[in-house]
C-alpha positions in Angstrom: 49.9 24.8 -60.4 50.1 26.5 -57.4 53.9 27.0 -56.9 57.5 26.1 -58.0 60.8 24.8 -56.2 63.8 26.2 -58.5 67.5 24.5 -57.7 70.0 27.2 -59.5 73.3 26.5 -59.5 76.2 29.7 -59.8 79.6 28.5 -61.1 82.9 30.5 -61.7 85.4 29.9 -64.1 88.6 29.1 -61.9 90.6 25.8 -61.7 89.0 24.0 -60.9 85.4 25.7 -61.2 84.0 26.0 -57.5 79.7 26.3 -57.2 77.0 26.7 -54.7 73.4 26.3 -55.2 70.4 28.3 -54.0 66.5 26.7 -53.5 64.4 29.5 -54.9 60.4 28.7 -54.0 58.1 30.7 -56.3 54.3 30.6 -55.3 51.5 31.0 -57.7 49.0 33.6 -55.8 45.5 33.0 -56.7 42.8 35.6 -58.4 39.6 34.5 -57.9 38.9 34.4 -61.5 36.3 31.6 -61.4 32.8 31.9 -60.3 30.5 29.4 -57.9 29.0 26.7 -60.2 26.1 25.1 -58.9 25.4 21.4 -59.3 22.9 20.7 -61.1 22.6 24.5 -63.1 19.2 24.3 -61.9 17.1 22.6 -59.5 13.4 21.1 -59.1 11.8 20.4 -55.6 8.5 19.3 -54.2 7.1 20.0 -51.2 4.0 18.3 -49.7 1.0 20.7 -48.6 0.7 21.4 -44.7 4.0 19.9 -43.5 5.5 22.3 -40.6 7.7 25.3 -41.3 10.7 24.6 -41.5 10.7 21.3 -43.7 14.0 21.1 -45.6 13.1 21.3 -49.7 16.3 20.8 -51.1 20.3 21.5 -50.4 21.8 23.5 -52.8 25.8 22.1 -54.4 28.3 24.5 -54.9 31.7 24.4 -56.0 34.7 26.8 -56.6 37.9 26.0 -58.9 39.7 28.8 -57.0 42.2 28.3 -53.7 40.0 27.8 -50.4 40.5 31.7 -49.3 38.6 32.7 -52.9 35.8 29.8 -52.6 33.8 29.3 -49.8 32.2 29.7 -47.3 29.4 30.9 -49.5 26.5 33.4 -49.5 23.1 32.5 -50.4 20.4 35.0 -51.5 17.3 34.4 -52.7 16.9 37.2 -55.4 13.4 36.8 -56.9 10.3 34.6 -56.4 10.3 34.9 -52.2 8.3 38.2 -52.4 5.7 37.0 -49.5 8.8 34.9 -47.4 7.8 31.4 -48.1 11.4 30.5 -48.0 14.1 30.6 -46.1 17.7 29.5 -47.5 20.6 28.6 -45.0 24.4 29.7 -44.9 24.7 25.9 -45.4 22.4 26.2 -48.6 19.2 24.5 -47.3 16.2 25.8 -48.8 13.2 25.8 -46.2 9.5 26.5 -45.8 8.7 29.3 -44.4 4.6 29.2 -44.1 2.8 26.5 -44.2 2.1 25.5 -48.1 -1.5 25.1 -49.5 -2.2 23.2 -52.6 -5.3 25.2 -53.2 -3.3 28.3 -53.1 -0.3 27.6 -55.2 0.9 24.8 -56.7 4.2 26.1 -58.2 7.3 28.7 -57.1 10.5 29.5 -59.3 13.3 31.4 -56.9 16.3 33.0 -58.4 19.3 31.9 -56.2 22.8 33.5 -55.9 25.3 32.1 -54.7 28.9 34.4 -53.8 32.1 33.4 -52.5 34.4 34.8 -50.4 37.2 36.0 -52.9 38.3 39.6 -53.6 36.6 40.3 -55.5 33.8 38.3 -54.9 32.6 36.4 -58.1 28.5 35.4 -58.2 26.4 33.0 -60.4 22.8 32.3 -60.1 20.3 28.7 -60.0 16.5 28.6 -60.6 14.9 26.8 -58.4 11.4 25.2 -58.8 9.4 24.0 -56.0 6.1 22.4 -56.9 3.7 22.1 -53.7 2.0 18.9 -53.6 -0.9 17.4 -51.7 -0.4 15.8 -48.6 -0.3 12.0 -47.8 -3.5 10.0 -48.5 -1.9 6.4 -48.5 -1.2 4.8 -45.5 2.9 2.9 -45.5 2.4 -0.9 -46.0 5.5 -2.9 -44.6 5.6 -6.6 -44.7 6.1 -8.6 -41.0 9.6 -9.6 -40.7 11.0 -12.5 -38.4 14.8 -12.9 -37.8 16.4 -16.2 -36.6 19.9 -15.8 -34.8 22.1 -18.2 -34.2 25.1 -17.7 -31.7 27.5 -19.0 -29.3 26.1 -19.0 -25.9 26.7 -15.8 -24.8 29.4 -14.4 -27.4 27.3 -12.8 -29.8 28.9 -9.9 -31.3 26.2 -7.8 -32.7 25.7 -6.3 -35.9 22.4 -5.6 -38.4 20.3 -8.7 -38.3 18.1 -7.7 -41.1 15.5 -5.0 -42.9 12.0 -3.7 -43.0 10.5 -3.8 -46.5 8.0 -0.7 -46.1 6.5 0.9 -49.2 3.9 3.9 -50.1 1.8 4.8 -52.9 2.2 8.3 -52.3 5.5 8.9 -54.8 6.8 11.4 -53.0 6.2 10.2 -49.4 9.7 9.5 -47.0 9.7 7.1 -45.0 11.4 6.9 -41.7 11.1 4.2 -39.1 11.3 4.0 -35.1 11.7 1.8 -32.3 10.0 2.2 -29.2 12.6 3.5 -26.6 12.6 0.8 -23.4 13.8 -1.8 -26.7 16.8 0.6 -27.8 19.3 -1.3 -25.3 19.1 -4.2 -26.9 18.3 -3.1 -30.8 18.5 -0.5 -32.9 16.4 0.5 -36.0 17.9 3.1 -38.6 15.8 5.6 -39.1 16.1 6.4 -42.6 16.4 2.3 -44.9 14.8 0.3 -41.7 18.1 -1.7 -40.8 17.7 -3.3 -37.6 20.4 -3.5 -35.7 21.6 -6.2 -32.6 23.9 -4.9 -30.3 26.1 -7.5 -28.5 25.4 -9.7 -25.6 21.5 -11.0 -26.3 20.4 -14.0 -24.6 18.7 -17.0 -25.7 14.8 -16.3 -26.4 12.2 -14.4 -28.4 11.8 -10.7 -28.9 9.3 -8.9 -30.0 10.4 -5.3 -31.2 7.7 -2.3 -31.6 8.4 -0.9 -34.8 6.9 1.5 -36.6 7.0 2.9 -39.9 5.7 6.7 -40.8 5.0 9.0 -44.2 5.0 12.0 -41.8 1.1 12.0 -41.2 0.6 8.4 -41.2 2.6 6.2 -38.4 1.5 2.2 -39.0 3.2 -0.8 -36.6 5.6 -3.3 -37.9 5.2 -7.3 -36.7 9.0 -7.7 -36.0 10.0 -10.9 -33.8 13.4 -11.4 -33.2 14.6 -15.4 -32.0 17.7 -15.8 -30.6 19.3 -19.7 -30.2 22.9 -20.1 -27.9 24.6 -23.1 -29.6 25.9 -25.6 -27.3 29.3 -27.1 -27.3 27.6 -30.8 -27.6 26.1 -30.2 -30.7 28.9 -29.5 -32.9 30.0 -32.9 -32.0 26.9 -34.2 -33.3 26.0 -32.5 -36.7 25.2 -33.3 -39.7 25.7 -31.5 -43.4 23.3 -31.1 -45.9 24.3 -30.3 -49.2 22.0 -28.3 -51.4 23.0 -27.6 -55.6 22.4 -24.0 -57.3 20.9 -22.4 -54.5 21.8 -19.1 -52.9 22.0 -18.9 -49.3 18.6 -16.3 -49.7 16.6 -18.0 -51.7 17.0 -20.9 -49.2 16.1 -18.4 -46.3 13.2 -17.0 -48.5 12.0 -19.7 -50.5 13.0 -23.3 -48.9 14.0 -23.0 -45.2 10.1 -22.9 -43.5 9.0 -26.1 -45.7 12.6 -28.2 -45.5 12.3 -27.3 -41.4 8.8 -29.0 -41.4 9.9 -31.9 -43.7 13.3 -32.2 -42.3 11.2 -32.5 -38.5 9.2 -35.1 -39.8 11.9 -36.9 -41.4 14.2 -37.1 -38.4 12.4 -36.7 -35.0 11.5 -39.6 -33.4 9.5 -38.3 -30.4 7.5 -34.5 -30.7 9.8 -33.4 -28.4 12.9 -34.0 -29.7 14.2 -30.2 -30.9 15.5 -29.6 -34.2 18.6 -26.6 -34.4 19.5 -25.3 -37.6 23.0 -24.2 -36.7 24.6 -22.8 -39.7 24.1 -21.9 -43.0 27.1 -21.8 -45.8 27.9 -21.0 -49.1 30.7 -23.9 -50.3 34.4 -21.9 -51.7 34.2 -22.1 -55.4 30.6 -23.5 -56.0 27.1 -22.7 -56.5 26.2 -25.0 -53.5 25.4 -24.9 -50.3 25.9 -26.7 -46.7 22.8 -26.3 -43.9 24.6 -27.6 -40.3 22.0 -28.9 -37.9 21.7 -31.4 -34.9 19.3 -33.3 -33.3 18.4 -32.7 -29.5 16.3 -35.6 -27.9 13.7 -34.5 -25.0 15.9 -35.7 -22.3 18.7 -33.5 -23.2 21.3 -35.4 -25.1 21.8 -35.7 -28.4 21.6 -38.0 -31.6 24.3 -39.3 -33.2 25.1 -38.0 -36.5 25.0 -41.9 -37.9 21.5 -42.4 -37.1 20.5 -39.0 -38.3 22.2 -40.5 -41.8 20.0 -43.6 -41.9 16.6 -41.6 -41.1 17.5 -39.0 -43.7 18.5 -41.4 -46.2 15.4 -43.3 -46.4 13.6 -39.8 -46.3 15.7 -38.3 -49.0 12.8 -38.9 -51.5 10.6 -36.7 -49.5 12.8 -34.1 -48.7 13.7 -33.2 -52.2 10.1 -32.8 -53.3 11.2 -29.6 -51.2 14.1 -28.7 -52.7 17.4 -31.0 -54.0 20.1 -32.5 -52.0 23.1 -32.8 -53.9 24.9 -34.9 -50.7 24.0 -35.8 -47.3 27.7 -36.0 -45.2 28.9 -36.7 -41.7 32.7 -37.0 -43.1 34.1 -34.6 -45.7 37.1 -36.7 -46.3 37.4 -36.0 -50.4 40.7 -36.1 -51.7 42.3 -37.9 -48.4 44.0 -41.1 -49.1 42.6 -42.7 -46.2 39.8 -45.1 -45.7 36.4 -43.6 -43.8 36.9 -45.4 -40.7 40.4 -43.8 -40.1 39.3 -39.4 -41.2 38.6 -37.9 -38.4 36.8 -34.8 -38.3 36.3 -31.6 -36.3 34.4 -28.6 -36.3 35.1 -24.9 -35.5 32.4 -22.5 -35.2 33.6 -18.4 -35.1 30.7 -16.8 -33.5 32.4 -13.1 -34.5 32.1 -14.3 -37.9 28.4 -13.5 -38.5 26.7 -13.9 -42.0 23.5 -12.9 -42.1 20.6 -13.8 -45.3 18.2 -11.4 -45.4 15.2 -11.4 -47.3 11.7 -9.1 -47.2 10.1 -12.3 -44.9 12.7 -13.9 -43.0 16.2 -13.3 -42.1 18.5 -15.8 -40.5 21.7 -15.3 -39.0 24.5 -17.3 -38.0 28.2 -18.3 -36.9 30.6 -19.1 -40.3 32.1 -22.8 -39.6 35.1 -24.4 -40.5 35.2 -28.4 -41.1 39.1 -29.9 -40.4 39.4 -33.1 -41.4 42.9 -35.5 -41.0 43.5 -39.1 -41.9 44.1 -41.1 -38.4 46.1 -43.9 -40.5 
């Protein structure tokens, strides 16, 4: 406890007793009485042979129970095992190489580390520290070809991270960091250290193909990363159509389903090659393991089919579509729980283009508006 407020309270004995009161404040002065305790008590490192001087090894953790003025900022000395200077260690407690490591020469350092605050007197405690010097890289990064699908609203797309590189290395101890080529980095980003690739706002309609790379530190391999971007159009929201799928997750459809359905679903529906297919949404339904796939129907000529005949051609293909995966419901209408006949529910559809969802899996990730369906009985 580092102080007290006191209310006292003098009283004298007249008729009747008259009294004032006094705030006394009495503040607990700290001795640094407690020493710097490393987390863990002692620490194990690697280092790989012939990176450049100055790699980071490892951060040192330190904490103090004592007030502020008695803990840090700390002093870091490396006490035994640095003999010939292979380390250097921080004011920030960032062990680094010094030389350039050899496996040949030694595989294996323990330091003695001190660590001292800044009390009066100052209080010490000590870490061992063992660094084990491996050999370098001999596996190349493998990373699997990734190609993103965005869906947005003409030209209100927000931005936000689109998906992720899977990259992986046999070498155990190998990090990984990945880059984007720098002409691409007004349009995309790519974090450096878990391969998150990030939109910014504004893209246009089109394809993208980012230059990606991934690297160990002695190997740098290129990552196939094609980005498609579709601008929804107001005419098609007025012509979708839901498709209801049972106990699926919106990324298993992404990753598992979403390639074959597209090819079935195109065969099912389009009635001339050039007719376009747009997958406009993808949604989880509130309270249920299923899930609603928006799309329309663009003929050649630029209009678009209306949602009734899209009905009758997947209707008599429903057979062959679910040899892909199940359809729990096909629906134009949503009109459940209305008391009003089909012919008198009308229906609308709102799309929030700053409402992004995105499925990401290690293949394929697809991103799009979230919708809302607002249906009203017309009786």
């Amino acid at each position: 406890i580092s102080g007290y407020s006191l209310v006292i309270q003098a009283r004298d004995s007249g008729i009747p007793p008259l009294s004032s009161s006094v705030t006394v404040n009495v503040d607990i002065s700290d001795v640094n009485d407690n020493s710097p305790v490393f987390t863990p008590a002692n620490y194990t490192a690697v280092i790989q042979e012939n990176k450049p001087v100055g790699t980071s090894i490892l951060q040192l953790v330190v904490t103090d129970k004592d007030s502020f003025h008695n803990g840090p900022p700390f002093t870091f000395t490396i006490l035994t095992g640095n003999e010939e200077e292979e380390f250097t260690l921080d004011p920030h407690g960032v062990l680094r190489s010094a030389v350039i490591f050899k496996h040949m020469v030694a595989t294996e350092y323990v330091l003695c580390v001190q660590a001292k605050d800044s009390g009066k007197p100052q209080q010490v405690s000590h870490t061992y520290v063992q660094v084990r010097v491996i050999e370098e890289s001999i596996h190349k990064p493998t990373a699997i070809p990734l190609e993103i699908f965005i869906v947005t609203m003409e030209d209100d797309f927000p931005g936000g991270v689109i998906g992720k590189i899977h990259a992986t290395d046999q070498d155990v101890y190998d990090v990984l960091t990945y880059t984007l080529k720098s002409e691409q980095k007004s349009l995309f980003k790519v974090n450096s250290h878990d391969g998150k690739i990030i939109a910014l706002g504004g893209l246009d309609n089109g394809k993208y193909i980012l230059n990606v790379s991934v690297s160990d530190g002695r190997f740098q391999v290129p990552i196939d990363v094609v980005v498609h971007v579709e601008q929804l159009l107001q005419e098609m929201l007025q012509n979708t159509v839901t498709i209801r799928f049972d106990n699926v997750s919106p990324e298993d459809f992404v990753g598992l389903h979403m390639h074959g359905f597209r090819r079935t679903l195109r065969n099912a529906v389009l009635s001339q090659k050039q007719d376009s297919l747009h997958i406009i949404s993808i949604q989880p339904v509130a309270g249920s393991n299923q899930l609603d796939m928006l799309f329309a129907v663009q003929m050649h000529n630029s209009g678009f089919y209306k949602p009734a005949y899209l009905i009758q051609k997947l209707t008599n293909a429903r057979r062959h579509l679910e040899n892909v995966i199940r359809i729990s419901a096909i629906l134009e209408k949503n009109c459940s729980g209305l008391d009003c006949q089909e012919q008198h529910c009308e229906q609308s559809l709102s799309i929030d283009s700053h409402s992004l969802m995105t499925y990401s899996t290690a293949r394929i990730s697809f991103v799009c508006p979230r919708f809302y369906r607002n249906v009203r009985c017309m009786c």
